[in-house]
C-alpha positions in Angstrom: 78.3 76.1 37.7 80.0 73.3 39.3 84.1 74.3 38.5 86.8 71.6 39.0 89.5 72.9 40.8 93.1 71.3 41.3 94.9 71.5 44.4 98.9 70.9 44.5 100.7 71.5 47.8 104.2 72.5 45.9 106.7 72.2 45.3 109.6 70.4 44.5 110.8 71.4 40.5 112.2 68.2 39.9 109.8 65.8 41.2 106.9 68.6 39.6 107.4 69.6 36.1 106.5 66.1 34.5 102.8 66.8 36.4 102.7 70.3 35.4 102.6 69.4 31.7 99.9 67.1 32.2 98.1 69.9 34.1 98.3 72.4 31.7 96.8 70.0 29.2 94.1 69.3 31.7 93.5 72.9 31.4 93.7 73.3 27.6 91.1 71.1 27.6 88.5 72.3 29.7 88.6 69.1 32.0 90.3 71.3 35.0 89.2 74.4 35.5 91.6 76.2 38.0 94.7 74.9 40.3 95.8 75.7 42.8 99.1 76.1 44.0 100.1 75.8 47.7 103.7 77.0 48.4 105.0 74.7 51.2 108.7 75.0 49.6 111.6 74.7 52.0 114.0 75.2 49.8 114.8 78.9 48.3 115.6 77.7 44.5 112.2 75.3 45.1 110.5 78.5 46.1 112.5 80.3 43.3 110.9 78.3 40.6 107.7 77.8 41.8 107.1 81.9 42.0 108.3 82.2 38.1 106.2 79.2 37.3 102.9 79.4 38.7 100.7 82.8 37.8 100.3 85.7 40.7 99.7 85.1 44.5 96.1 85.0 45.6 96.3 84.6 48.9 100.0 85.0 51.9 99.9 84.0 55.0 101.0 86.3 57.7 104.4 85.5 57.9 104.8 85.8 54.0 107.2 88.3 53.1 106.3 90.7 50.4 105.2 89.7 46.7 105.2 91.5 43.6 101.2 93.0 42.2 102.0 95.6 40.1 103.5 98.8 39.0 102.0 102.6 39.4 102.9 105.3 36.7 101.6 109.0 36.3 99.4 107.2 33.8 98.6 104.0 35.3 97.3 103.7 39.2 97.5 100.7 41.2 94.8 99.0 42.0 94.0 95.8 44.0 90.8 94.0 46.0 92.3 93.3 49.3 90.7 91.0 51.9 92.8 91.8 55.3 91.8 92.9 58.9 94.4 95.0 59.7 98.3 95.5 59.2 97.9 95.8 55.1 101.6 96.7 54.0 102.4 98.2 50.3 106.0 98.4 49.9 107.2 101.1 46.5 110.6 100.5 44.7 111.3 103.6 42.4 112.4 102.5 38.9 115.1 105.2 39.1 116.4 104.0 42.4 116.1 100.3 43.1 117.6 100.5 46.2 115.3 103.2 47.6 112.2 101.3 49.1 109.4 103.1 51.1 106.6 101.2 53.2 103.4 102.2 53.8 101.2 100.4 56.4 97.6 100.7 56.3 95.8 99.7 59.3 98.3 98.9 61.6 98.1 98.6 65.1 95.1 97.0 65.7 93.4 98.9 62.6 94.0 102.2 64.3 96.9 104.2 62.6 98.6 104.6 59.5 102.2 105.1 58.7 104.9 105.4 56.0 108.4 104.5 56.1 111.8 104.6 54.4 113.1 100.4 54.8 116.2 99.0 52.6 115.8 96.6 49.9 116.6 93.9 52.5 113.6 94.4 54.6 111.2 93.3 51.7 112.3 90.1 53.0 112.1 90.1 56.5 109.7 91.1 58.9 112.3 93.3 61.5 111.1 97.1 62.1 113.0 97.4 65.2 113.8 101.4 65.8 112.3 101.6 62.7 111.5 105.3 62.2 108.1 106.5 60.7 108.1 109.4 58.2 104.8 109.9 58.5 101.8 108.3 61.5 98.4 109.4 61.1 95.0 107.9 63.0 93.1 106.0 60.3 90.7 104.0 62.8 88.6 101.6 61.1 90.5 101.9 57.6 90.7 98.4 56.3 87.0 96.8 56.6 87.1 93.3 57.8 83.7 92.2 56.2 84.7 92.8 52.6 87.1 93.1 50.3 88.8 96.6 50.9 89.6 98.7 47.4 93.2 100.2 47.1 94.3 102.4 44.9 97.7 104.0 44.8 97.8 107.1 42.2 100.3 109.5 41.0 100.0 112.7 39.7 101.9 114.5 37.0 104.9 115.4 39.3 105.0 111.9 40.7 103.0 112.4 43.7 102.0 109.1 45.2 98.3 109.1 46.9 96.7 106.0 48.1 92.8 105.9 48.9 91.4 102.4 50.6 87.2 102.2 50.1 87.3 106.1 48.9 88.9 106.9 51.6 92.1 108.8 51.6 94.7 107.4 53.9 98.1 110.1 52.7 99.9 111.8 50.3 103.3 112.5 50.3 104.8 114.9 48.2 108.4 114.5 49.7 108.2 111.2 47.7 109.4 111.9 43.7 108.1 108.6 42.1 107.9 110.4 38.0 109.9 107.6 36.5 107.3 105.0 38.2 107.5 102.4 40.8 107.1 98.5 41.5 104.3 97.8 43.9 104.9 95.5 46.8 102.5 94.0 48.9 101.8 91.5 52.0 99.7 91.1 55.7 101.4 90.9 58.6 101.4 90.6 62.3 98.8 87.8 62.4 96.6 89.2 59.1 96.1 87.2 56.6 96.2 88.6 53.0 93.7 87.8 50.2 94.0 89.2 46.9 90.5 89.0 46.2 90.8 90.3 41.8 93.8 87.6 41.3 92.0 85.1 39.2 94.2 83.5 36.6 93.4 80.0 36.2 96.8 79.0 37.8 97.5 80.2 40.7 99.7 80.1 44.3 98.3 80.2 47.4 101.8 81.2 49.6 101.4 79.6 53.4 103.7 80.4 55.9 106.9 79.8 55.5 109.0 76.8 57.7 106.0 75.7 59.4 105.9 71.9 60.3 103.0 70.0 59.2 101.8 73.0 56.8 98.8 71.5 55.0 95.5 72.9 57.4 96.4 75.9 55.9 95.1 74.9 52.9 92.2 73.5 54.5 91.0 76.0 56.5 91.2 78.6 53.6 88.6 76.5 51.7 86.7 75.7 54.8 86.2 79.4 55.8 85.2 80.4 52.3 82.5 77.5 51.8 80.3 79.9 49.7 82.7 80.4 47.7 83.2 76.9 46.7 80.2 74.7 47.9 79.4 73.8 44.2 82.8 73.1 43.3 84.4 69.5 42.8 87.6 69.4 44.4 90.9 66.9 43.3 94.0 67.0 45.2 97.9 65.9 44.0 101.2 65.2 45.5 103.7 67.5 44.1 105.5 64.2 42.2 102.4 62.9 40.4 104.6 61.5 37.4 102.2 60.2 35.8 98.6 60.8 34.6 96.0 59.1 32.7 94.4 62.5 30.8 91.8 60.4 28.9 90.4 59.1 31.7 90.4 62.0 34.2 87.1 63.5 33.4 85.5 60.0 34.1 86.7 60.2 37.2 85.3 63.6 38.0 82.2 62.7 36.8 82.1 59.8 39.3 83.1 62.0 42.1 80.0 64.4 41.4 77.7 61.3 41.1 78.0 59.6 44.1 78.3 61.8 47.1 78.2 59.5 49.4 82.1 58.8 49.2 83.5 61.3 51.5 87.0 61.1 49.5 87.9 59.3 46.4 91.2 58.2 45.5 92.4 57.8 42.0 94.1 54.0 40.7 97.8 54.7 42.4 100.9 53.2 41.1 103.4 53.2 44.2 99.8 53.4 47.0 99.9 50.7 49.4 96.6 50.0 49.5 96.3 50.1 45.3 99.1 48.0 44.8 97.5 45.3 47.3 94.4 45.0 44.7 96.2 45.7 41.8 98.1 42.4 42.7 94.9 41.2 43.7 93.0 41.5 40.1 96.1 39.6 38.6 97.4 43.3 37.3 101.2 43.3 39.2 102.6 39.5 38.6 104.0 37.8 41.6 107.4 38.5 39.7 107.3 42.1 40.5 107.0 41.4 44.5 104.5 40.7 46.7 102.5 43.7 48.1 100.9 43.0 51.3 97.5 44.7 52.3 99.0 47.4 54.4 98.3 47.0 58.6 95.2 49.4 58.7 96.0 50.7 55.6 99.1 52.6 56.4 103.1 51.4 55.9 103.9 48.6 55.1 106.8 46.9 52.9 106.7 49.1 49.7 105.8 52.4 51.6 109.3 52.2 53.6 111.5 50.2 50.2 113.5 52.4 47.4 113.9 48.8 46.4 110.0 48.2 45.8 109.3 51.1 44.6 111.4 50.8 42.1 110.8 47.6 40.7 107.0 48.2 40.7 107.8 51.5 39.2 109.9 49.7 36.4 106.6 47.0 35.6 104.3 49.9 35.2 107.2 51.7 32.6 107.2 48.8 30.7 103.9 48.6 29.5 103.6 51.7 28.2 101.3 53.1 31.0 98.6 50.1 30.7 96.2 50.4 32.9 96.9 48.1 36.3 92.9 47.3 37.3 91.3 46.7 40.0 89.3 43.9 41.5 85.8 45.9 40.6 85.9 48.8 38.9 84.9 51.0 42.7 86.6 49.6 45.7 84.8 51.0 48.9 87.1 51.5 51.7 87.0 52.3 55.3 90.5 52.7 56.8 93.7 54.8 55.8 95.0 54.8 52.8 97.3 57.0 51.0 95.6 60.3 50.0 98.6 60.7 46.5 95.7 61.8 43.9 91.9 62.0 45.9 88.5 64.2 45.1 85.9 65.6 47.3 82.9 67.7 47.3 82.7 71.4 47.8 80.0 71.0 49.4 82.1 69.0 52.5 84.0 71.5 53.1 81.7 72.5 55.8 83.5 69.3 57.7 87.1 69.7 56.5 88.0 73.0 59.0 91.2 70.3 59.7 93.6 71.3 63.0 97.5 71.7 62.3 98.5 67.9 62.1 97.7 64.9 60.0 95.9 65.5 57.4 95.7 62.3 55.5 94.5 60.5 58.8 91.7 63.2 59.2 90.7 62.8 56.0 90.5 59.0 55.5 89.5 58.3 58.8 89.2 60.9 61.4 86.3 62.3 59.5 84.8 59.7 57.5 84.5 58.0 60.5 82.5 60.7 62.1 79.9 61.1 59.3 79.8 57.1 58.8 80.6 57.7 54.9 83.3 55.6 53.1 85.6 56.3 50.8 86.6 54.3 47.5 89.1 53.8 45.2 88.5 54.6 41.4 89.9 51.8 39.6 89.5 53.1 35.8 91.7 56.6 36.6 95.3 55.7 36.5 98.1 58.0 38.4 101.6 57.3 39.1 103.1 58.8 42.9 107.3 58.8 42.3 107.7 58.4 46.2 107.1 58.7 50.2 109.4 60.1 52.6 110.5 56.3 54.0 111.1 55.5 50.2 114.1 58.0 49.4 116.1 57.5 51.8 119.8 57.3 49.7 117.8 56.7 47.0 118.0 58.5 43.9 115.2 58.7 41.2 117.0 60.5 38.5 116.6 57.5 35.7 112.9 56.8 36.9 111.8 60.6 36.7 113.4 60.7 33.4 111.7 57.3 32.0 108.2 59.1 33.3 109.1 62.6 31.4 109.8 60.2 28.0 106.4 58.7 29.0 104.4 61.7 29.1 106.5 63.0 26.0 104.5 59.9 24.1 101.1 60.7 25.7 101.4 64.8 25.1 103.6 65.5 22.5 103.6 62.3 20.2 105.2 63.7 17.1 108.1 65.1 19.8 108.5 61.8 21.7 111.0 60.1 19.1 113.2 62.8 18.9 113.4 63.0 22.6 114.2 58.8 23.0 116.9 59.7 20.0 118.7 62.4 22.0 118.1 60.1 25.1 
């Protein structure tokens, strides 16, 4: 099996709900079979949104504070697959008393101890167990297994009795703990563990890095890099959060060109608002000089519409009004050895074995830090359109309100037909 998998690095809701509805088709349809969604959010409703949206967490980083899996009952246990080293921590919230929490920490210091603890509903968000005292330490040495998944189960009995087993083995029980009317069941790493929640495999769903860390994205990388058996066979394509518009008819083509010719180390999808793309769009005659004049961008990167609301706009306002026509390219693969703009690309599973990318920039890595290396190229696809709403340079007291609107009534035409006049009329 050879899965296409979608990665995002989220999320911004504004800039992101047009692509999600294009997603979700792309799912509906069998061309995309899972995605992936990398929380980078910086802002708390961003982060808000994107945890109602987007299906359970597979994987936290460390620093991740703790995430809902689940409830226990008399009836029901817990259960979860847990790939960690050490520091697993299960927080419990009794139904009957919300603001009663209790912590248990499961291979904690260094994979050597145990512990449970009484913490306040505010400490599900933070990470601050100063003169924290334990109820309960016990020696658990070698608890949580590093080399596979580890199985938990938390269990109650009939008088509410919590007992939690990892790999058969029991780590406590705690009678003092009443939890009859049931419980909420918390759960995170910590302390430098990662957290993988190894039976979370809805088709969407979020992979949480660390919170407020600059240049965020090798996170992402290294995940799939370290798990290369996992995914060797898969074909990989990775969006910008604003992808505001995308060609669905087209998209498996491009997939299908990805897995044919792996000699392309990345390939990038037809870009509306990409440097490089609108060069040879204008190039093949498909922007008229009336729209501006897009320059080939010094090594690829910058240049005139990258850093121009202004540009972006107008080019922006060309591609609106024809509908979503396809702007070619000069041959239908354009080969390409230096930067370019990495808004809607596809690589091999298989290449993961080279993608193990350092905290930095990612884009330069992967369009020329790498490529580069191996002496592969990349292309550009020129019959898979996308449109990217923005760079950084770009919004700069600029604001995209009208144009994200024109690109929902857009997709409202290409997804929902017999819903897109109504939508125009209310417009």
């Amino acid at each position: 099996m050879t899965p296409v998998i979608l990665v995002t690095f989220a999320g911004r809701q504004k800039r992101m709900e047009i692509l999600t509805q294009y997603v979700r088709r792309a799912l509906d349809l069998g061309i995309i079979d899972e995605w992936h969604i990398w929380d980078f959010t910086r802002a708390d409703d961003d982060y808000a949104w994107v945890t109602r949206e987007f299906g359970p967490a597979r994987y936290m980083g460390s620093k991740v504070p703790y995430q809902t899996a689940g409830t226990v009952t008399p009836q029901a246990s817990f259960r979860t697959s847990a790939r960690i080293r050490h520091d697993l921590h299960i927080a419990i919230v009794p139904n009957d008393r919300s603001q009663e929490c209790y912590e248990i920490v499961v291979g904690g210091w260094k994979n050597t101890h145990s512990a449970l603890r009484k913490i306040t509903r505010d400490q599900l968000q933070n990470f601050d167990r100063d003169n924290q005292a334990n109820l309960w330490i016990k020696p658990t040495p070698g608890a949580l297994s590093p080399g596979q998944p580890n199985e938990v189960v938390l269990m109650l009995d009939s008088a509410g009795v919590p007992t939690l087993r990892i790999n058969d083995a029991t780590i406590g029980t705690w009678p003092e703990l009443n939890l009859g009317a049931g419980a909420s069941v918390l759960i995170r790493g910590g302390w430098g563990a990662d957290l993988e929640l190894c039976d979370v495999n809805a088709r969407t769903r979020r992979y949480i890095g660390n919170p407020r860390e600059q240049l965020p994205y090798f996170q992402a990388y290294e995940y799939y890099a370290t798990r290369i058996d996992a995914f060797a066979d898969a074909v990989f394509l990775k969006c910008d959060d604003d992808i505001v518009y995308l060609d669905i008819d087209k998209l498996d083509g491009f997939i299908q060109f990805r897995r044919a010719n792996p000699h392309y180390f990345v390939v990038s999808a037809n870009v509306v608002n990409n440097g490089v793309c609108a060069y040879f769009q204008q190039q093949a005659g498909s922007i008229p000089a009336s729209v501006g004049d897009f320059e080939r961008p010094p090594g690829g990167f910058g240049g005139s519409l990258w850093e121009s609301a202004e540009r972006a706009t107008q080019l922006h306002a060309f591609f609106l009004s024809t509908g979503g026509a396809a702007l070619p390219l000069p041959e239908p693969v354009v080969d390409w050895t230096e930067r370019q703009s990495i808004n809607f690309i596809a690589w091999l599973g298989r290449d993961l074995r080279h993608m193990a990318l350092p905290q930095g920039d990612d884009e330069h890595a992967l369009t020329i830090g790498v490529p580069t290396f191996l002496e592969r190229p990349s292309a550009i696809y020129s019959d898979f359109m996308v449109s990217h709403l923005s760079f950084g340079p770009q919004e700069r007291g600029w604001d995209p309100t009208a144009l994200i609107e024109a690109y929902e009534v857009l997709m409202r035409d290409r997804l929902f037909p017999a819903d897109a006049p109504r939508l125009r009329a209310a417009g």
